[in-house]
Structures are given as structure tokens and as C-alpha cells.
C-alpha positions in Angstrom: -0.3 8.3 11.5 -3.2 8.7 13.5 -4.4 5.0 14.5 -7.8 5.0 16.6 -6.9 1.6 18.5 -10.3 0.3 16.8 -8.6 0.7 13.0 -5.2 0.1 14.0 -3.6 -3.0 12.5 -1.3 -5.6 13.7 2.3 -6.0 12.5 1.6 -8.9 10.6 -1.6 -7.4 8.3 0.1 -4.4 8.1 3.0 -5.7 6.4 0.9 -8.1 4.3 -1.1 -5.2 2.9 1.8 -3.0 1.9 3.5 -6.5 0.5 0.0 -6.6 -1.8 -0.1 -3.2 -2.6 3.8 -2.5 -3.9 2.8 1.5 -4.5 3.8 3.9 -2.8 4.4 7.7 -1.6 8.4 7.8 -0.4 8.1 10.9 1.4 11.5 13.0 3.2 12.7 15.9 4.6 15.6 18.0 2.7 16.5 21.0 5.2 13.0 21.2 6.6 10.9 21.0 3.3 9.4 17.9 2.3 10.2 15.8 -0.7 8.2 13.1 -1.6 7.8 10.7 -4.8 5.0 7.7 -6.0 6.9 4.6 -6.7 6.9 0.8 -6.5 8.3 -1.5 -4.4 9.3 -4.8 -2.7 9.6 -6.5 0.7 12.2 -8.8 1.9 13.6 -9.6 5.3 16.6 -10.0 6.9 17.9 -12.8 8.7 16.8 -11.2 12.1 13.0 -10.6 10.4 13.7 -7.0 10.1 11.6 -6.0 7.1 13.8 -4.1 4.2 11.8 -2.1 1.4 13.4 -1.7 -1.9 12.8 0.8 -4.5 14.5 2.8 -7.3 14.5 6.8 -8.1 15.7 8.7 -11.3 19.1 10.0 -10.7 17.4 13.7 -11.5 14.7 13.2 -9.0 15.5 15.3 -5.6 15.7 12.5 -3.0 18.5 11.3 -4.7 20.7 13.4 -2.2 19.6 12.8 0.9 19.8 8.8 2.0 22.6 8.8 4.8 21.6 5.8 6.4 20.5 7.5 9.7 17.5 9.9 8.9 14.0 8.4 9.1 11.9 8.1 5.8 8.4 7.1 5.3 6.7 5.0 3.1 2.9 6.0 2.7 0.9 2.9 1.1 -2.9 3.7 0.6 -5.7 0.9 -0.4 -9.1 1.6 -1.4 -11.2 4.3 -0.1 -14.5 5.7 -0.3 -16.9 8.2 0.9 -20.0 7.5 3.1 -23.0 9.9 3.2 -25.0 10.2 6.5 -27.8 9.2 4.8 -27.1 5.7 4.4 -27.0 4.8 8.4 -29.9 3.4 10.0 -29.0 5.0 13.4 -30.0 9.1 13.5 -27.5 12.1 13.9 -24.4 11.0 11.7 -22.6 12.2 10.3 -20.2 11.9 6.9 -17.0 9.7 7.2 -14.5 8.4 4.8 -13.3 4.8 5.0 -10.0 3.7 3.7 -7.1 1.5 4.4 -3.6 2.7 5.0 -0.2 1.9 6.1 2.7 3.8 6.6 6.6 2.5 6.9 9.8 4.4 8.1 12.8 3.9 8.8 16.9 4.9 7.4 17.4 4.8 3.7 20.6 4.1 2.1 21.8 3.6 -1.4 21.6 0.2 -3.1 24.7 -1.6 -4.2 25.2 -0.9 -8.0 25.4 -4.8 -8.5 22.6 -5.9 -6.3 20.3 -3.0 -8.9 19.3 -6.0 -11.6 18.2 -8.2 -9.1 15.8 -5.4 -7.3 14.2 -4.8 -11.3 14.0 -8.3 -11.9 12.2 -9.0 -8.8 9.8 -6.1 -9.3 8.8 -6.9 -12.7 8.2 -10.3 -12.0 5.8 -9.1 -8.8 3.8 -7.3 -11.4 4.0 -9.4 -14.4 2.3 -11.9 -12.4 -0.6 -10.0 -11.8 -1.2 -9.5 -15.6 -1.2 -13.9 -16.2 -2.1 -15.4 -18.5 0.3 -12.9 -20.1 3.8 -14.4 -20.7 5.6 -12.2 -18.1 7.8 -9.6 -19.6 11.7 -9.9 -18.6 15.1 -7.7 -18.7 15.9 -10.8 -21.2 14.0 -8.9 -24.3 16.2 -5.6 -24.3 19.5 -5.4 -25.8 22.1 -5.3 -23.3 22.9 -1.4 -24.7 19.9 -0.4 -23.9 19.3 -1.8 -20.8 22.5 -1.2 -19.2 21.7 3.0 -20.3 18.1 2.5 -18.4 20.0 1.0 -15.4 22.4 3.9 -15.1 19.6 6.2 -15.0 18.6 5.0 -11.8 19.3 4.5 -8.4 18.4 1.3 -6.0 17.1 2.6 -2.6 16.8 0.5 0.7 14.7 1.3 3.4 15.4 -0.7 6.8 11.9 -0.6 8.2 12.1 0.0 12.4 8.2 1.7 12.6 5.3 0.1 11.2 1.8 2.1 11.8 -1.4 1.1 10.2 -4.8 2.0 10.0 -8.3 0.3 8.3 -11.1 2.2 8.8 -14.0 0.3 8.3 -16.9 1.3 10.5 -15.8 -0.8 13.4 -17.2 1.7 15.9 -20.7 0.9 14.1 -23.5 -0.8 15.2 -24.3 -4.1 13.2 -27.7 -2.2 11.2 -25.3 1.1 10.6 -22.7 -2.0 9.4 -24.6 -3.5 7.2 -26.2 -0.6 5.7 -23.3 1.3 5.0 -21.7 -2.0 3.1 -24.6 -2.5 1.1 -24.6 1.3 -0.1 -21.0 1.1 -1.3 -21.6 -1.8 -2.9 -24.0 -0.8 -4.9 -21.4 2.3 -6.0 -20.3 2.5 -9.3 -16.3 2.7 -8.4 -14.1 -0.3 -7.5 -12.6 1.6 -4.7 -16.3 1.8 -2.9 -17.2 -2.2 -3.7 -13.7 -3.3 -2.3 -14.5 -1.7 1.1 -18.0 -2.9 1.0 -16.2 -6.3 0.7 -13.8 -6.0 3.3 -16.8 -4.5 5.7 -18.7 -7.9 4.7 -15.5 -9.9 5.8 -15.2 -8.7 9.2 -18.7 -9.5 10.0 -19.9 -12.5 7.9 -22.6 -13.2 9.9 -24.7 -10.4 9.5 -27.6 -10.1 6.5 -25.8 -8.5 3.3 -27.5 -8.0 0.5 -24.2 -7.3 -1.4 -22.6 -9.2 -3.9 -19.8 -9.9 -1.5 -21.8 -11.2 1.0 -23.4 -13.8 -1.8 -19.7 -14.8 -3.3 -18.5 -15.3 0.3 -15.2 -13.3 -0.5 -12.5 -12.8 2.3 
């Protein structure tokens, strides 16, 4: 990834946004053509704090063949992002940018223990269901056993040891405080969540400038 050492992120934040995020592009290489999937995942660490990223495939889907253990994958995890007109700078001769937040992972991939499969899907739903409370959280525990033993063997557990960590939030650091502020208060007015979430997380690295967004009046983090 190309990291400007003004977006680049630490370890830590990297980690915790990709944590947040569970989605995904799984991207690698079979014979020199790329291969590459969306899907969802989980964190967890080893006992030496090595991060490990789990995730499952259909057994049809192409990547299927190619975890050995030894060849690098990558993990692409994108946050909000949003277009930014000229026009809204205070300072003259800009020009348009696009602001976003990413993070890519890599590492070796290797298959999953077969037994260690329910506990990766029981773990990932209940990351998600928890997001959707006050639902009740949906469980493995309301299929038949049939039936969820024939959507298990459809799959395949994947486990990425991650040894490279690279990330990147663009968010008009480079700016002065007046092209700052205007540019936050522009996407904040924007219709699309993508645009308001940067706006927020513009707000958050400079709290103590004049906002006139609704971030800056909530006081979000």
C-alpha cells in the first residue's frame, strides 16, 4: 500500500480498525493471476501477540487451492470514503482529492482444522449479531443438526498468520486548519454516510477548531 508517512497508521489503530470493520477483500496469486474474494472475518492472537485472521470460503470458490502455509496473502479492509471538490478549500489552486481509510493485512494462509470450523462461525455470528441488539442474536442452536452439518461441509475455515500490517487514513492532514475545517463541514453536509463519517473523523483529529458540523456539536470521537 502506498502510505504517505502523514496517513500512515500505527500498529495498534490499524489493527483496531480492521478488528471494527470484519469485511474484507482476501486477495492471491494462482500462477501469476490474481484471485481475490469479499468476505468476513475475525482477529485473535497468539500467545506471542502475533495477530491471526480467520475466515471461511465455499469449497467451489478458486482460492480454495492455493493456501500452503508459506505464500503471502492480503487482506484489503476499506472504511468510509468520499470525494472532495476543489471548490470547497478556502486556500486557491487545489485541487480534487479523495479521502478514505484503509488497511491492508498479509501474511501465509493455511487451512483451518475441520473441528476448530464451528467455533470460527460461532464467533463470527456473534461479532455481527451484536451489532444488530436489541435483536436476540441469532445462533447455530436454531438449525437442525442435518442441516447445519451440510452448510459446514460446504465450506472451508482459512487462517491467515498476519507478519505485515500497512495502513493508511487519509484525512486532509497535509491541510491548513481553514482548508480543514472547510472541507469537514462540506462532507458533512453530504447526503451519504460514507461522506458524514469522514467529516466526523476530520472533526476528531482537530477538536479545537470552529465546526459548524453536527460532529463537532455532538462532540463524537
Amino acid at each position: 500500500m502506498h502510505t504517505p508517512p502523514l496517513f500512515k497508521t500505527d500498529r495498534a489503530a490499524s489493527l483496531a480498525f480492521a478488528e471494527a470493520r470484519g469485511f474484507g477483500l482476501v486477495c492471491a496469486c494462482d500462477r501469476g493471476i490474481p484471485v481475490a474474494s469479499p468476505v468476513p472475518f475475525c482477529i485473535d492472537y497468539a500467545g506471542d501477540g502475533t495477530p491471526r485472521l480467520a475466515f471461511h470460503l465455499a469449497r467451489n470458490n478458486p482460492l480454495i487451492d492455493l493456501p500452503d502455509g508459506r505464500n503471502h496473502w492480503l487482506m484489503a479492509v476499506t472504511g468510509a470514503d468520499a470525494y472532495v471538490s476543489a471548490d470547497w478549500y478556502v486556500s486557491p489552486d487545489q485541487v480534487p482529492t479523495w479521502l478514505y481509510q484503509a488497511v491492508h493485512l498479509s501474511g501465509p494462509v493455511k487451512v483451518m482444522p475441520a473441528q476448530d470450523l464451528p467455533e470460527h462461525l460461532d464467533r463470527l455470528s456473534e461479532t455481527f449479531e451484536t451489532r444488530l441488539l436489541p435483536k436476540r442474536p441469532w445462533t447455530t442452536a436454531k438449525m437442525t443438526a442435518g442441516r447445519l452439518r451440510a452448510m459446514q461441509n460446504g465450506i472451508v475455515g482459512l487462517v491467515m498468520t498476519v507478519d505485515d500490517i500497512q495502513g493508511s487514513f487519509k484525512l486532509n492532514q497535509h491541510k491548513s486548519d481553514a482548508d480543514h475545517v472547510a472541507v469537514a463541514d462540506a462532507l458533512a453536509a453530504r447526503p451519504d454516510t460514507s461522506a458524514r463519517t469522514l467529516a466526523e473523523r476530520m472533526v476528531a483529529l482537530r477538536p479545537q477548531l470552529d465546526y459548524n458540523t453536527p460532529a463537532a456539536d455532538s462532540g463524537v470521537e
